[in-house]
N, C-alpha and C positions, 0 to 999 in steps of 0.2 A: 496716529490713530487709524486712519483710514487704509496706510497698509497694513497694520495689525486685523482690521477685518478684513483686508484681500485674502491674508494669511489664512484666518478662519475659514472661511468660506471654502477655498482650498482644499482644507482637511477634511470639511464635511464634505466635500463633491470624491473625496480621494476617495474616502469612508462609504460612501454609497456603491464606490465605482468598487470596492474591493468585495460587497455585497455579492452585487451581478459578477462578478470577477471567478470566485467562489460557487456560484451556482455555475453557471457555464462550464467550469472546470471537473466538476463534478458530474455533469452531464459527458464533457468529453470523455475522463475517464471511463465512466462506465462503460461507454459505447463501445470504448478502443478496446476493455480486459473482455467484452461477452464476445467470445469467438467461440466457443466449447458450448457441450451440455451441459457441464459444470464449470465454474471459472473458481478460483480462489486467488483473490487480494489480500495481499499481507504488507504491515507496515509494522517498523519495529521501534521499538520507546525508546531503546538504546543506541547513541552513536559512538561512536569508534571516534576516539582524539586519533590525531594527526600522527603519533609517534606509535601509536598500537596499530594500526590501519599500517603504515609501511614498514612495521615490523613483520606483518603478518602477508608481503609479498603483494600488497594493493601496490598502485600509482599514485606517492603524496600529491600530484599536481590535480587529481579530481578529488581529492578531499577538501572541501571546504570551511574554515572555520568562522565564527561567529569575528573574528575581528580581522579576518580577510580584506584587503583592502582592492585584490582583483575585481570583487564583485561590480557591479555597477549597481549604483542606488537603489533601480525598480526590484533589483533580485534580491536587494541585501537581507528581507523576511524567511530566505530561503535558505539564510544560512546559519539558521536561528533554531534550537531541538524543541525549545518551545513551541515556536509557532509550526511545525513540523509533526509535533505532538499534536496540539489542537487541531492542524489541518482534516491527520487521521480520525480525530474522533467529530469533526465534521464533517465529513463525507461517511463514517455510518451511521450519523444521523439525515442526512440530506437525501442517503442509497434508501430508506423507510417511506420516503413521501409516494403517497398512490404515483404521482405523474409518470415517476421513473417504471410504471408498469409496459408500458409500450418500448421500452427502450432492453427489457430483459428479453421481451422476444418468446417468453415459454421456457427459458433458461432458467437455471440455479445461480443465485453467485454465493461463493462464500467470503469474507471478507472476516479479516482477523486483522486486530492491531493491538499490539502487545501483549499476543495471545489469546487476548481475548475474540471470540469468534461469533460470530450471526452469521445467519442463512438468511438468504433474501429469496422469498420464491414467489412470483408472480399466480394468483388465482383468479379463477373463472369471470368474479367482480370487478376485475381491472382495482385491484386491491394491492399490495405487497406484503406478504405474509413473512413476519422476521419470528425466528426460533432463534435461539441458541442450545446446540448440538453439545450433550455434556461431552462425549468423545472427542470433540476438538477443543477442547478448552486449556491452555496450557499456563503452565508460571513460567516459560522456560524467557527469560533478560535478553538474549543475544539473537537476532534473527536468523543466522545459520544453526544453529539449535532448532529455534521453529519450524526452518526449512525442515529439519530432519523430522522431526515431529512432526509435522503435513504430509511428508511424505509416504509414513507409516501409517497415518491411519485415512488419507483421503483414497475413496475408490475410483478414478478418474484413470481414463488407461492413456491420458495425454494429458501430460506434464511440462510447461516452460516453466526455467528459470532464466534471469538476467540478473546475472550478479560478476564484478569484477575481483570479488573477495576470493580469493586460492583457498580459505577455508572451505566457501560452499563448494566449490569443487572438488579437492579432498573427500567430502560428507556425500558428496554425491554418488563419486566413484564408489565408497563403502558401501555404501547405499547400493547400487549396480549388483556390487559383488554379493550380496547377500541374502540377492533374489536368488532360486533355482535354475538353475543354465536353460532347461527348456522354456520357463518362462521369458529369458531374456529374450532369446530367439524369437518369441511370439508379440512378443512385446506386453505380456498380460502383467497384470498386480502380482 
């Protein structure tokens, strides 16, 4: 009995710690993606199984799956679409709270997760003003789709992506070619 409530105990201290865990993380993020006048975060609801990912020219060795046995314990939520899922739609709810007003800086962010999109825009009240922007609003399942769909309609003349998927780069390079040659030169929209 008595280590059944060490046990407990445990879980509730884990439980709290996964609280502040979660805030902090979401603090880090933000800080890390506001480098721009406008930033856009994107997370996508769909993941790629193991056999479609190194069909499609990834490296199966960073794909991880949910019965992965590489992981080590503290990561093993990470390799979960659920809790993945939830994470995203955690952080834009967390990105809404006034605090994170000092951390935007006078910035835009946009943040999308599974297309769906909010604008996060800091006002004069040390407030966070959330819209959602119908022209970024998308159904599109696959995150290299979304990519393309951002990239069409966000007006931002500086663009990162980080992705290992040969599709997004593919979509990208399309994407390149079907701007107008003197735009590319310039580097404009």
């Amino acid at each position: 009995m008595h280590e059944t409530e060490r046990h407990d105990h445990k879980v509730a201290t884990s439980h709290d710690l996964h609280k502040i865990a979660f805030s902090s993380l979401s603090t880090f993020v933000q800080t890390e993606i506001i480098q721009n006048g406008k930033v856009l975060f994107m997370s996508s609801l769909l993941e790629l199984d193991k056999a479609e990912y190194s069909g499609s020219g990834g490296d199966p060795k960073e794909v991880v799956t949910y019965n992965s046995q590489n992981l080590s314990r503290k990561f093993q939520l990470l390799s979960s679409s659920s809790f993945k899922n939830e994470l995203g739609k955690f952080l834009l709810r967390e990105w809404q709270k006034d605090h994170y007003w000092s951390l935007l800086n006078g910035k835009t962010l946009y943040a999308s997760h599974g297309g769906v999109c909010y604008k996060y825009t800091p006002n004069e009240h040390q407030q966070i003003h959330v819209s959602s922007p119908a022209h970024l609003q998308a159904n599109h399942e696959k995150a290299d789709t979304l990519i393309a769909f951002y990239l069409e309609n966000i007006t931002s003349n500086a663009v990162i992506i980080r992705a290992s998927d040969t599709d997004v780069l593919v979509i990208l390079i399309g994407f390149l070619g079907k701007k107008k040659p003197w735009k590319r030169e310039l580097g404009q929209p």
